[in-house]
ZAGUFI-891345 format. One record per residue (C-alpha): residue number from 0; x, y, z. Coordinates in pm, 1 decimal, m for minus. Example, Ala and Ser with C-alpha at 12.3 -4.5 7.8 and 13.67 -1.06 7.14 Angstrom:
2
+------+----------+----------+----------+
: resi :       c1 :       c2 :       c3 :
+------+----------+----------+----------+
:    0 :   1230.0 :   m450.0 :    780.0 :
:    1 :   1367.0 :   m106.0 :    714.0 :
+------+----------+----------+----------+
***
This chain:
167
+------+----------+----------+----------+
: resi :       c1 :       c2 :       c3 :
+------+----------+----------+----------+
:    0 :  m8798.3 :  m4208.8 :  m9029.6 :
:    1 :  m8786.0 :  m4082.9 :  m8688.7 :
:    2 :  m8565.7 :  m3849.4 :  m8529.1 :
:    3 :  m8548.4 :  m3926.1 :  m8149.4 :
:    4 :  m8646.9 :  m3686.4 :  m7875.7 :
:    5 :  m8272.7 :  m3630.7 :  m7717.3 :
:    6 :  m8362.3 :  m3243.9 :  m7688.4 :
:    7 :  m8544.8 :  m3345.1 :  m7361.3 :
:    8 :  m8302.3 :  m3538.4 :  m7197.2 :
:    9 :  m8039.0 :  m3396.5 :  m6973.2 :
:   10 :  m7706.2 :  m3560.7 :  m7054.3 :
:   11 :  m7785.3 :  m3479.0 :  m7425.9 :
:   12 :  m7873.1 :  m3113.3 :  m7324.5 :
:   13 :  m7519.0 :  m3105.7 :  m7122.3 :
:   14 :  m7313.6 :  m3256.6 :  m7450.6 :
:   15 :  m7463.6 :  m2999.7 :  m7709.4 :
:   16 :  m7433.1 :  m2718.8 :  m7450.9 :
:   17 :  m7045.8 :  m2799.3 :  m7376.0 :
:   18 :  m7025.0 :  m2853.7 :  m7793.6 :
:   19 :  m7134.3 :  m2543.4 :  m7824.6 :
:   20 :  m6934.0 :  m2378.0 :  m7556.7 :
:   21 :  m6599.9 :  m2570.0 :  m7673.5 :
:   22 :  m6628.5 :  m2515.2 :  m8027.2 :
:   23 :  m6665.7 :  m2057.2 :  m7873.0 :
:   24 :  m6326.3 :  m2113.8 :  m7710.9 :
:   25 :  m6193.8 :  m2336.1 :  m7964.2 :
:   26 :  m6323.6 :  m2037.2 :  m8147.7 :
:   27 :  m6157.6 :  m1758.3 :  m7937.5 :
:   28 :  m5791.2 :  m1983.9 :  m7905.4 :
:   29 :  m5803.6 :  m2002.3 :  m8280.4 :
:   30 :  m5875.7 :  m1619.6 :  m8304.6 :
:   31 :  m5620.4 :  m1531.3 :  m8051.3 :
:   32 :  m5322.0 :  m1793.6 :  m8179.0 :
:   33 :  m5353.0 :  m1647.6 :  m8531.8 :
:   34 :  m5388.2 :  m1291.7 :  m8383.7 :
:   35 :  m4986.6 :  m1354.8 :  m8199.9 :
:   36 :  m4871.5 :  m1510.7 :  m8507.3 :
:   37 :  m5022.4 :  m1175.2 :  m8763.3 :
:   38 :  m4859.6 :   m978.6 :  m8516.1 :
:   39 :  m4509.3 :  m1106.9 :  m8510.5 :
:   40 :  m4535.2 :  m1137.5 :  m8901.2 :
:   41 :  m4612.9 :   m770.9 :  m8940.0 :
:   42 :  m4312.8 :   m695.2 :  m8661.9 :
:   43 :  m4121.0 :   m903.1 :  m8873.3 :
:   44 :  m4230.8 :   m699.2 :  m9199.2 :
:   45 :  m4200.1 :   m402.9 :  m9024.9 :
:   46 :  m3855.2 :   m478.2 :  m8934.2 :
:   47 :  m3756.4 :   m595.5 :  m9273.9 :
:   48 :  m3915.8 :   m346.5 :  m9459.4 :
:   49 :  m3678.0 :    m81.9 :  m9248.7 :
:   50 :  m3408.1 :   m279.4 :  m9311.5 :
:   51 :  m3459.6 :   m305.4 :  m9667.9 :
:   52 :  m3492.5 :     57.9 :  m9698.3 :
:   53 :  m3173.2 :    127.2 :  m9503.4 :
:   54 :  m2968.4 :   m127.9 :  m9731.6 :
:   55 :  m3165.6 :     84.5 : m10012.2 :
:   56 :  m2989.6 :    363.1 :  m9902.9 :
:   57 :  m2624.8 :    272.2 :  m9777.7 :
:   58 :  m2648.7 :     93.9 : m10225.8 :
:   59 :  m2737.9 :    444.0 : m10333.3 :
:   60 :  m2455.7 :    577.6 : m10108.9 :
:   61 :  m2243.1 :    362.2 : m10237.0 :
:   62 :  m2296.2 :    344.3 : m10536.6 :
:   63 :  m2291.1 :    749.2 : m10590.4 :
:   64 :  m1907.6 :    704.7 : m10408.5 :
:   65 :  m1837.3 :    468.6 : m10658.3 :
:   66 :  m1917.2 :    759.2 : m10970.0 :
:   67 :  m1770.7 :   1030.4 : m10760.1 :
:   68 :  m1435.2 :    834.8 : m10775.1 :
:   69 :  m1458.5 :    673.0 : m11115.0 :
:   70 :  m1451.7 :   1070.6 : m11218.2 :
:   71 :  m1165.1 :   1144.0 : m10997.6 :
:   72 :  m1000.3 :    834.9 : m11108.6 :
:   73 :  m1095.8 :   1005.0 : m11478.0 :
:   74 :   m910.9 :   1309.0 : m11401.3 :
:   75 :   m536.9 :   1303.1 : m11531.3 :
:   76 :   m310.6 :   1305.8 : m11198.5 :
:   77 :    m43.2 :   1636.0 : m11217.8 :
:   78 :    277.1 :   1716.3 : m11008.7 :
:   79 :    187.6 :   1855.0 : m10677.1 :
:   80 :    517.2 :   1909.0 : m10547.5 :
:   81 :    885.5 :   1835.9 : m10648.2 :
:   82 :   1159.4 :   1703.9 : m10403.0 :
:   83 :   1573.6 :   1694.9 : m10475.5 :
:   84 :   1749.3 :   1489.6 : m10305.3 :
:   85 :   2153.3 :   1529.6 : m10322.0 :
:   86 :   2293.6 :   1157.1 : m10237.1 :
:   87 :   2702.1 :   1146.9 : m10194.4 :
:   88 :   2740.3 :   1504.9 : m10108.0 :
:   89 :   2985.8 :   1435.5 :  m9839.8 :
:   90 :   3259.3 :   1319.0 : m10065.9 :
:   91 :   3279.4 :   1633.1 : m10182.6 :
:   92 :   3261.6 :   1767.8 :  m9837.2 :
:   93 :   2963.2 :   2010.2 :  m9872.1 :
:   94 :   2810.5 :   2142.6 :  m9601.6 :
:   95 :   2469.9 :   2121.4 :  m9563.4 :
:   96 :   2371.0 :   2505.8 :  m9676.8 :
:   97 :   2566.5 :   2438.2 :  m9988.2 :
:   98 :   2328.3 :   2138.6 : m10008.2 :
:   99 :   2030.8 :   2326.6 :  m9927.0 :
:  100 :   2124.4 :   2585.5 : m10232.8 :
:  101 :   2223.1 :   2346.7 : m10490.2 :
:  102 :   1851.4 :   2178.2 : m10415.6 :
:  103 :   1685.1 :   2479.9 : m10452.8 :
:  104 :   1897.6 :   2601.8 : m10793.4 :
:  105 :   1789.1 :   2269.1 : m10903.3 :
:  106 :   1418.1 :   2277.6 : m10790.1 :
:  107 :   1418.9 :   2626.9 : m10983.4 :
:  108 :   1529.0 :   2472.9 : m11262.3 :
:  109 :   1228.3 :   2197.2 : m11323.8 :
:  110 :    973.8 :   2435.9 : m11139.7 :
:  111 :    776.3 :   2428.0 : m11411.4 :
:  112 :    644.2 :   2093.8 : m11415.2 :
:  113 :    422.6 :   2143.9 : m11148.0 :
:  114 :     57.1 :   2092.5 : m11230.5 :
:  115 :    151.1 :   1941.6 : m11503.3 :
:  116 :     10.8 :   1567.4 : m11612.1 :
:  117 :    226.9 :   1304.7 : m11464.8 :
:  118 :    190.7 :   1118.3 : m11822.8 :
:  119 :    280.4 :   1401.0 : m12031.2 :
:  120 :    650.2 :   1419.8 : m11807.8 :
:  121 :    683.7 :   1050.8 : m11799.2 :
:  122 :    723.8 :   1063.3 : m12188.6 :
:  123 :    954.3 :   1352.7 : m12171.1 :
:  124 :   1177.0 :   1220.0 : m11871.5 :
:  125 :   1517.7 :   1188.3 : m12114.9 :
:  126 :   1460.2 :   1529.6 : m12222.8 :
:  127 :   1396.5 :   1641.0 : m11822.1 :
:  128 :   1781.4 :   1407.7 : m11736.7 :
:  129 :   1950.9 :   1634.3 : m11939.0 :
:  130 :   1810.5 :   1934.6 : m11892.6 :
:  131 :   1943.7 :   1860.7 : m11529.0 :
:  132 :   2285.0 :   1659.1 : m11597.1 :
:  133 :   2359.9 :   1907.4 : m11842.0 :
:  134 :   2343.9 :   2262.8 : m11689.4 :
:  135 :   2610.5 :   2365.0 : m11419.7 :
:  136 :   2485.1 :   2513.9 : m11122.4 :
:  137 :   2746.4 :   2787.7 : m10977.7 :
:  138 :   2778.6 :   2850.2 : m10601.5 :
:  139 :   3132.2 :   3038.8 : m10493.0 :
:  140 :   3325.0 :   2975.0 : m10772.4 :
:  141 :   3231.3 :   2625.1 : m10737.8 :
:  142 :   3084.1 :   2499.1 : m11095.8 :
:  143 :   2824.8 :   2140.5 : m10977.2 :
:  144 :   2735.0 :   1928.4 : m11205.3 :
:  145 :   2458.7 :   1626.6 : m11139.0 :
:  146 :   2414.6 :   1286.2 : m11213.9 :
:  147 :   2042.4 :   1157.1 : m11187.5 :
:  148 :   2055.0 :    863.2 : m10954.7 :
:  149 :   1696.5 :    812.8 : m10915.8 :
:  150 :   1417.3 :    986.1 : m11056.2 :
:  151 :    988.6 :    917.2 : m10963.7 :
:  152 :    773.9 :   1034.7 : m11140.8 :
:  153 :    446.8 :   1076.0 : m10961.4 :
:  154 :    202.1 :   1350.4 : m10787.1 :
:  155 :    489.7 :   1429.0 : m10574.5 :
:  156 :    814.1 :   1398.5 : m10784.5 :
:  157 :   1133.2 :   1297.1 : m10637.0 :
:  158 :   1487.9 :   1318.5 : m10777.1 :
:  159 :   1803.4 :   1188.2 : m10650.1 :
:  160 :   2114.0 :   1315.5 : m10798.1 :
:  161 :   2501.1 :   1298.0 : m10703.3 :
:  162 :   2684.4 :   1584.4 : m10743.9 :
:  163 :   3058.7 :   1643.3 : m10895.1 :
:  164 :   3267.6 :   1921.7 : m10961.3 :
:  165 :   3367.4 :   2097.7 : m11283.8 :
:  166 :   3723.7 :   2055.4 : m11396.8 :
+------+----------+----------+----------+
***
């Protein structure tokens, strides 16, 4: 078999020469397309890979919150502060400093519950009522007595009591 002489003739030269020449910048597009599209993939990466590691750390951030109050949550709550509250003292036609005495005679007398657990007073509230309904507080010659209206038990107690006057 015989290959034919086409090397020698000038059209054939002109096809193999633009061939070759086509397939270098088919070459060099190919090179330079996949080149833009590695790049933006590794921006991309980049950019994920950042965000990945921020979200790593806001989770740990979180997450060390979360212990932080699970142990304060763990941590029996106490009685910061204790607050009296005289309702009805104006049919009895106190003035206010009488008030003011008779709540602090009264905050004297459960003083001592502050900083103590809130649980441990909730099961001893009857016992706290009559330590208060029972004892008369003295101002002038004036004997009080008080009725619990209301009493919360909480970090910051509150008690509501109505007053009345010895016989």
């Amino acid at each position: 078999m015989h290959i034919p002489p086409y090397h020698r003739q000038a059209t054939w030269k002109r096809f193999f020469a633009g061939a070759f020449f086509g397939g270098i910048i088919a070459y060099f597009i190919l090179i330079y397309m996949y080149g833009t599209m590695y790049e933006k993939l590794l921006a991309e990466n980049m950019e994920l890979t950042s965000q990945l590691g921020d979200l790593k750390d806001q989770n740990e951030a979180l997450l060390k919150d979360k212990e932080d109050l699970n142990e304060k949550t763990k941590a029996p709550l106490t009685v910061s502060s204790i607050d009296i509250k005289i309702a009805e003292g104006e049919q009895l036609k106190m003035d206010r400093l009488i008030e003011l005495q008779l709540e602090e005679m009264v905050k004297e007398e459960i003083d001592h519950l502050i900083g103590q657990e809130v649980a441990t007073i909730s099961k001893s509230d009857q016992l706290l009522l009559s330590a208060i309904e029972n004892k008369g507080f003295t101002i002038d010659d004036f004997t009080y007595y008080f009725e619990v209206k209301k009493m919360t038990i909480a970090t910051e107690m509150e008690v509501t009591v109505s007053p009345r006057l010895s016989n």
